[in-house]
N, C-alpha and C positions, 0 to 999 in steps of 0.2 A: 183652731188649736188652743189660743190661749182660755175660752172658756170651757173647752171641755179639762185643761190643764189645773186653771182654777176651781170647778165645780170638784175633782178629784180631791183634790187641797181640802178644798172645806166637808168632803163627806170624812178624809184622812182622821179632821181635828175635832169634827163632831159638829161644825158649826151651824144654828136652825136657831130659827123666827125668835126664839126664846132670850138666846142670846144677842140678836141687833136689840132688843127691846130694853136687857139690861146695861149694853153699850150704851142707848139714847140715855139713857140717863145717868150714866156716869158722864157723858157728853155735856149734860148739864151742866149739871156739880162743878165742872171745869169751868164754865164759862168766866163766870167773876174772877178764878183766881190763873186764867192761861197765861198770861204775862207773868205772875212771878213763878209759874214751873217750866217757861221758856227759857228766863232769864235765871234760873235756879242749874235748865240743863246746861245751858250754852256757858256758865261760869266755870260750871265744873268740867265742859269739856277743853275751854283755854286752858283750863290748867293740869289736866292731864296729858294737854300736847305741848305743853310748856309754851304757851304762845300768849303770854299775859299781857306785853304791849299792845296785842293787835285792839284789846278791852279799850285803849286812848283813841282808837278808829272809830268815829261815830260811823260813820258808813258802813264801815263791814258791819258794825255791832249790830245796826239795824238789819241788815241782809241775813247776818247768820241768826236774829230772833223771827225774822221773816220769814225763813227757811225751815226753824224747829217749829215756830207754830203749823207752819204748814204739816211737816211732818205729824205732829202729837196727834190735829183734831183728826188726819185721815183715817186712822182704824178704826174712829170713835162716829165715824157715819154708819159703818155695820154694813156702807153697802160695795160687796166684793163683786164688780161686774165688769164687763168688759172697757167700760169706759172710767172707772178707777184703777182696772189695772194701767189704762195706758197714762192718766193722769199722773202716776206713783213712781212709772218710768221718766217720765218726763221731770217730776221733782227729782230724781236723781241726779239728774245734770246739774241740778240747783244745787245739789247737797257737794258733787262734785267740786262744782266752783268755790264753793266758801271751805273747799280743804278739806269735807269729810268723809274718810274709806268707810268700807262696807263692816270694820271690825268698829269703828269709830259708833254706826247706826246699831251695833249690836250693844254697845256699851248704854246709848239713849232709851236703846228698848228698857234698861234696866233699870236707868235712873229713872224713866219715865213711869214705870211700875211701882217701885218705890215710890213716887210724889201722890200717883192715883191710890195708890193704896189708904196713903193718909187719911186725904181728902176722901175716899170710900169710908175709912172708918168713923172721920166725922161726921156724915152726914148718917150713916147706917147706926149708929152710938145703941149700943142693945139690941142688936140684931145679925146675931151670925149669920142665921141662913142664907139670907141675902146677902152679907157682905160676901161670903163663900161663892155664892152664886154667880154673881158681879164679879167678881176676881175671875172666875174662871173662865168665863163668857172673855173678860179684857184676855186673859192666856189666850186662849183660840185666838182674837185679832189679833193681837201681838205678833200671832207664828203666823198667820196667814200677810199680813203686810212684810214681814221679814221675808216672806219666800218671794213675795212681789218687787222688793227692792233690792234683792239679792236678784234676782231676773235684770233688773234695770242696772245693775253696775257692770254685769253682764254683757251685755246689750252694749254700755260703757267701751268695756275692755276689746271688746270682739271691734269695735270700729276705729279703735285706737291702734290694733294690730293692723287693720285693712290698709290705714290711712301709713301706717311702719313699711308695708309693704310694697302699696303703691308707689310711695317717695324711693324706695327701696330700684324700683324697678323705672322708673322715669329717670331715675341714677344713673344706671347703666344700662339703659336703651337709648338717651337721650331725647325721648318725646316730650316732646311740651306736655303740662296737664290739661291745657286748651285741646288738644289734635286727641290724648288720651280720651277724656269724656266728649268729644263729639263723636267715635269709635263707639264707646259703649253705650251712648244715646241713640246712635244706627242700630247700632247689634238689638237695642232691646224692641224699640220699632221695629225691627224686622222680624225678631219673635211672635211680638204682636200680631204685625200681620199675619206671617203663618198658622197661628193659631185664630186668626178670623176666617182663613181660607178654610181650610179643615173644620 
């Protein structure tokens, strides 16, 4: 499901060979300068959560620059497949932990645009075509890891509700959660089986 879900996605945004080609090389370009547009996003997002003490955290500091980088090089591989969407999902959790919502990843998309854009003009300096090119090829990534981490907060929310629910009802049944999942470790072995019988 989720590659035919993805391959829809990128036929939606137009995305082909042309464009991972002009990603890898804005990939480049990045490379020397990813620490200071990590550390350019991650400033600006303390201080639009107003959370400028946590900046005397070396620990977090490192974690939330650990996290944006991870976040920036992903779309900048060009490769949208089954085994980066579930990577992408999985940084989610990450992005979670250091504090940041899904409107928060929408704000980075945009600083992060702005900084490649720059850096695209520098190194493109008298060449629109390609800087055009290049821009637009990074929009397509942009919207295709947007709909991949928009899935993964998702994904987030839906088990955050599960885990609301179940507390919810060990509440007022009074089952232990030990006697709960040995229940539904039977139930799903027992599916199993029936579906090997059949």
């Amino acid at each position: 499901m989720t590659v035919v879900w993805l391959n829809k996605v990128k036929r939606c945004v137009g995305w082909n060979a042309a464009d991972q080609t002009q990603i890898s090389d804005l990939q480049s370009w990045l490379d020397s300068d990813l620490q200071k547009v990590t550390e350019a996003i991650g400033e600006y997002l303390v201080r639009f959560k107003d959370a400028q003490p946590m900046l005397t955290n070396t620990r977090f500091v490192q974690r939330l620059h650990g996290v944006l980088r991870e976040w920036l090089i992903g779309p900048l591989s060009g490769t949208f497949d089954e085994a980066y969407t579930q990577a992408r999902w999985a940084l989610v959790q990450k992005l979670v932990e250091v504090g940041l919502t899904f409107e928060d990843v929408i704000l980075m998309k945009s600083l992060a645009r702005r900084q490649l854009l720059e850096l695209a003009q520098a190194q493109l300096d008298g060449n629109p075509q390609v800087l055009s090119a290049t821009m637009d090829a990074l929009d397509k990534a942009l919207c295709l890891d947007i709909a991949l981490i928009y899935g993964g907060y998702t994904r987030v929310r839906d088990a955050e509700i599960e885990r609301s629910m179940l507390d919810r009802f060990l509440a007022i049944t009074g089952f232990s959660r030990t006697l709960y999942e040995n229940l539904a470790e039977a139930r799903e072995w027992n599916d199993a089986l029936k579906q090997r019988v059949s």
